[in-house]
C-alpha positions in Angstrom: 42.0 -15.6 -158.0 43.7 -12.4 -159.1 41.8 -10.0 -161.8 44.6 -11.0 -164.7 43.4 -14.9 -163.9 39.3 -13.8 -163.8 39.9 -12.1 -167.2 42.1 -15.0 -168.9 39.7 -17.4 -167.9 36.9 -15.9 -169.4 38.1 -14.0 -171.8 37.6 -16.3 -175.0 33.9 -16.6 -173.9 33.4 -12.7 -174.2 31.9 -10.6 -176.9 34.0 -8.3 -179.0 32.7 -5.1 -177.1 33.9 -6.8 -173.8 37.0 -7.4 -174.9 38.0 -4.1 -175.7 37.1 -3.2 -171.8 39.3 -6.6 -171.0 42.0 -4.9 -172.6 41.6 -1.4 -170.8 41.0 -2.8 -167.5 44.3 -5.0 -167.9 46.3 -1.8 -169.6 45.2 0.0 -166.9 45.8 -2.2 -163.4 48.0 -0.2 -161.3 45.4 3.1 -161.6 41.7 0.8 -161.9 41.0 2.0 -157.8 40.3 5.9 -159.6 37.9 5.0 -162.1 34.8 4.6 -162.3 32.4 2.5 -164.5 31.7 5.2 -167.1 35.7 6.1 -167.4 36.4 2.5 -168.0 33.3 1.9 -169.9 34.6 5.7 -172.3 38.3 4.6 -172.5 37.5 1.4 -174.1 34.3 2.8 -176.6 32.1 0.5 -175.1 28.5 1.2 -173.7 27.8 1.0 -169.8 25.5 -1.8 -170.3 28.7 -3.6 -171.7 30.5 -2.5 -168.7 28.0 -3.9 -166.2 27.9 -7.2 -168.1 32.0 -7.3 -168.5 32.2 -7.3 -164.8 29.5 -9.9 -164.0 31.3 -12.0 -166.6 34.8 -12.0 -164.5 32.9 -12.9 -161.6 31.5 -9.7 -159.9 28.0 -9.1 -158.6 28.4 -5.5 -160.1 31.3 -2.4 -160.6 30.9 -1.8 -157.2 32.1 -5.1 -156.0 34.9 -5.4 -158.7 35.7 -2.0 -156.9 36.0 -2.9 -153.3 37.8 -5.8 -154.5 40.6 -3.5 -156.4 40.7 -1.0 -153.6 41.2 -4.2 -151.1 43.8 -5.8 -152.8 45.8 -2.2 -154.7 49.0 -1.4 -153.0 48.4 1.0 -150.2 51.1 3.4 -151.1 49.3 4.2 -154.3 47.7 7.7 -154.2 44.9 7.2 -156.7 43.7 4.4 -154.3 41.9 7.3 -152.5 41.1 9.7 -155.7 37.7 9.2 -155.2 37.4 10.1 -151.4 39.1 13.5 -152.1 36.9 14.3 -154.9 33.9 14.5 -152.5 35.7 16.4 -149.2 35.4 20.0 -150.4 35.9 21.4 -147.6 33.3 19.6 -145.2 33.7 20.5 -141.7 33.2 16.6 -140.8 36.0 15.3 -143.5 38.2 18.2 -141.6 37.7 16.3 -138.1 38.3 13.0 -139.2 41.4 14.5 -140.8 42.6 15.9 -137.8 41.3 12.9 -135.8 43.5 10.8 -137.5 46.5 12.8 -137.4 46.2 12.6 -133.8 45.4 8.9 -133.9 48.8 8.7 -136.0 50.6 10.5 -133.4 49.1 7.9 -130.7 49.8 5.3 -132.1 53.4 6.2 -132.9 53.8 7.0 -129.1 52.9 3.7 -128.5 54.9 1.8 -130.5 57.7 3.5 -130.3 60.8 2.4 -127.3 62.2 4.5 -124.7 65.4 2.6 -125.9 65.1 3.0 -129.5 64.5 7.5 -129.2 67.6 6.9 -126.2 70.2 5.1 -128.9 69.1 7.3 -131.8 69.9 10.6 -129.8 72.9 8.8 -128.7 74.2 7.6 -132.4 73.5 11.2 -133.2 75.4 13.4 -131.0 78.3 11.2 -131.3 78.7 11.0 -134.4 81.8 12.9 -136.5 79.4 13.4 -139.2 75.6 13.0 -139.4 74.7 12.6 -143.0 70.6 12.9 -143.5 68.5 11.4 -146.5 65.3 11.0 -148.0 63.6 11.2 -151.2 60.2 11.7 -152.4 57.8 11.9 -149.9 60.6 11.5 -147.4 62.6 14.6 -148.9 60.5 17.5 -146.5 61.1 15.3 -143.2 64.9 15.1 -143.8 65.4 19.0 -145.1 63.5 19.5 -141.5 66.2 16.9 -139.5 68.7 18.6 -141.5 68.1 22.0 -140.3 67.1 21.4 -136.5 70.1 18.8 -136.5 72.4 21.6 -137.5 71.6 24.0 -134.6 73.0 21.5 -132.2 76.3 20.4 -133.7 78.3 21.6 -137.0 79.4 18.8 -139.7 75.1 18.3 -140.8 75.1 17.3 -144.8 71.9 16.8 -146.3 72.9 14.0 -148.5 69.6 15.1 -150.8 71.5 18.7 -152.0 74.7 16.1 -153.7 72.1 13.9 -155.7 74.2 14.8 -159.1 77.5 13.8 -157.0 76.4 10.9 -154.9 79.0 8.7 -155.4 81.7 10.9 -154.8 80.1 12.4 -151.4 79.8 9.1 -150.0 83.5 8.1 -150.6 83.5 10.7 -147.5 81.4 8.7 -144.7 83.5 6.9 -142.2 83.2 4.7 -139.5 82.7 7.4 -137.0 79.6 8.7 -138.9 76.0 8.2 -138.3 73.1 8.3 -141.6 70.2 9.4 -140.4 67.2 7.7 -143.3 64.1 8.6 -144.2 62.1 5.8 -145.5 59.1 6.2 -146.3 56.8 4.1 -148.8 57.4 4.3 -152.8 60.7 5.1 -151.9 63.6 5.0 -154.6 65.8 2.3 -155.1 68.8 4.6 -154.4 67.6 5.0 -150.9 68.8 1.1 -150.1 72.2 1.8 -152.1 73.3 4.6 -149.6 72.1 2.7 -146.7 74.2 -0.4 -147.7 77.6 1.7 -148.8 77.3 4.0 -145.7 77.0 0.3 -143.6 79.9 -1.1 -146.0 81.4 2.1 -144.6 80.9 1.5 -140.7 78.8 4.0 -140.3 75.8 3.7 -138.2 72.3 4.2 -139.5 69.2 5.6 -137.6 66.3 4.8 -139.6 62.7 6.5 -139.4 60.3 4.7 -141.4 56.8 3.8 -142.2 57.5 0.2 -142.6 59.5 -1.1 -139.8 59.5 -5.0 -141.6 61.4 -3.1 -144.6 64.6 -4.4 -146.1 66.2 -1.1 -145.2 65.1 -1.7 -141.5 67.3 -5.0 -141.5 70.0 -3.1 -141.8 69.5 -0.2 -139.5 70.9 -0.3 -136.1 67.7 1.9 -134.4 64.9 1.5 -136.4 62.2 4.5 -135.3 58.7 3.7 -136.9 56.1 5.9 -137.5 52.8 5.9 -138.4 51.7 7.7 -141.9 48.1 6.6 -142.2 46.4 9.5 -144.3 42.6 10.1 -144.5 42.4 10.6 -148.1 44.8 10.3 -151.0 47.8 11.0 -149.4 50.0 9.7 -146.8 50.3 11.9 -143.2 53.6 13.2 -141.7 52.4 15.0 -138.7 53.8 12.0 -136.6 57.1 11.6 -138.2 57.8 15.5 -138.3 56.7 15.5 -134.5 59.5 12.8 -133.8 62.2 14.3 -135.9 61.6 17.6 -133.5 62.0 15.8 -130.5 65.0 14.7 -131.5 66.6 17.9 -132.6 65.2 19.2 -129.5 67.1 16.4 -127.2 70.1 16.5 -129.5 71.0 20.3 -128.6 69.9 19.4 -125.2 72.2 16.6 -124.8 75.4 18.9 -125.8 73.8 21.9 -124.5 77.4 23.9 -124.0 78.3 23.3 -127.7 75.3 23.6 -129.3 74.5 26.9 -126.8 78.0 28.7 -128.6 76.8 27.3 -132.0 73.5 28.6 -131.3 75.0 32.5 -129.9 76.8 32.4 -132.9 74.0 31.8 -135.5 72.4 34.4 -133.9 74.8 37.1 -133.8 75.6 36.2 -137.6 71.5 36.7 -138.3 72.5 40.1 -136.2 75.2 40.8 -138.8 73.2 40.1 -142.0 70.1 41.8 -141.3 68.5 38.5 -142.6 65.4 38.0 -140.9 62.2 40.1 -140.2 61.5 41.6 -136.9 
């Protein structure tokens, strides 16, 4: 039974004081996994006796249990679903290790799942493509600005569909059937995200897609689907494995037209020359 259900159904039985917590643990669903007890207990002006007798009321053993049961069962792309954990790292050599440790789990498993064929067809679709259009927003937004610039080394006609966000509609008119969207697709990702997927596919272009949900409604639609693994050890989500992959393919992509991508290279370099741009 879900928590709205436990609390409906014994809700009229409750006291006065219990109620008021009812009502702040129902206002308050999509964040309860960052609370504890004595938040809950303060929001609602209630004691923490009340609090431990609300939660045996719905059906729990204690807060802990309701707890577990929230953390079990809240979405896992919510951040505050690991609020908690963070609080209590501070800098602990051990937290550092299984942080790194699962970064290099992440990486692993990626490997794994990945197929030669799938990395083979994206690199393909890539270089040749008229036009390779990149995207991604939120926490996607830092992998593509990375695709973007490695993709640009190897070949010119790179747009970072992000920089147009104020003009989408009107950059878009330009894809073609020649072109190839490289997405970014990671979870709580914006509705907008599908929208250019399905008018770049209205389009004919084609569409590489690296995501952390390869069962996605965007994946359905994607002719190579590249899926990465994002598992974080705390609060937030990890993107050592998907900024490893996107290297790769930058890497193969200038390798793959090494001649062109050598003059575009020469010529980057002797414009850097020019400007005086860059450090020593």
């Amino acid at each position: 039974m879900k928590l709205r259900e436990l609390i409906l159904a014994a809700y009229d039985d409750l006291l006065p004081s219990e109620r008021k917590l009812a009502d702040v643990v129902m206002q308050r669903q999509a964040r309860l996994a960052s609370y504890s007890a004595t938040e809950l207990a303060e929001f609602a002006g209630v004691s923490k006796a009340t609090a431990a007798r609300f939660f045996r009321r719905i059906g729990y053993q204690n807060f802990n249990h309701f707890r577990d049961d929230v953390r079990a069962n809240a979405p896992a792309e919510s951040p505050l679903v690991g609020l908690e954990g963070v609080a209590k790292l501070g800098g602990d050599a051990s937290a550092l290790e299984r942080h790194v440790a699962i970064d290099a789990r992440n990486l692993a498993t990626t490997l794994q799942n990945l197929g030669s064929e799938e990395v083979r067809s994206a690199i393909a679709a890539l270089g040749s493509a008229q036009r390779i259009w990149v995207v991604g927003f939120r926490n996607g937004y830092a992998t593509a600005f990375y695709a973007h610039a490695l993709f640009s080394h190897a070949k010119p006609n790179v747009a970072l569909l992000n920089n147009s966000a104020s003009k989408i509609a009107d950059v878009l008119a330009d894809v073609g059937n020649k072109d190839t969207l490289f997405v970014i697709d990671f979870r709580r990702r914006l509705r907008l995200l599908g929208q250019i997927v399905s008018v770049a596919r209205q389009a004919g272009a084609r569409v590489v897609l690296l995501t952390d949900s390869p069962v996605s409604e965007l994946a359905r639609q994607a002719d190579v689907v590249l899926g990465c693994t994002t598992t974080g050890s705390a609060i937030f989500h990890s993107y050592v494995a998907p900024m490893s992959l996107v290297n790769y393919l930058g890497a193969s992509l200038v390798a793959a037209m090494r001649p062109s991508a050598r003059k575009r290279m020469e010529r980057i370099e002797l414009i850097h020359d020019f400007l005086s741009d860059l450090e020593e």
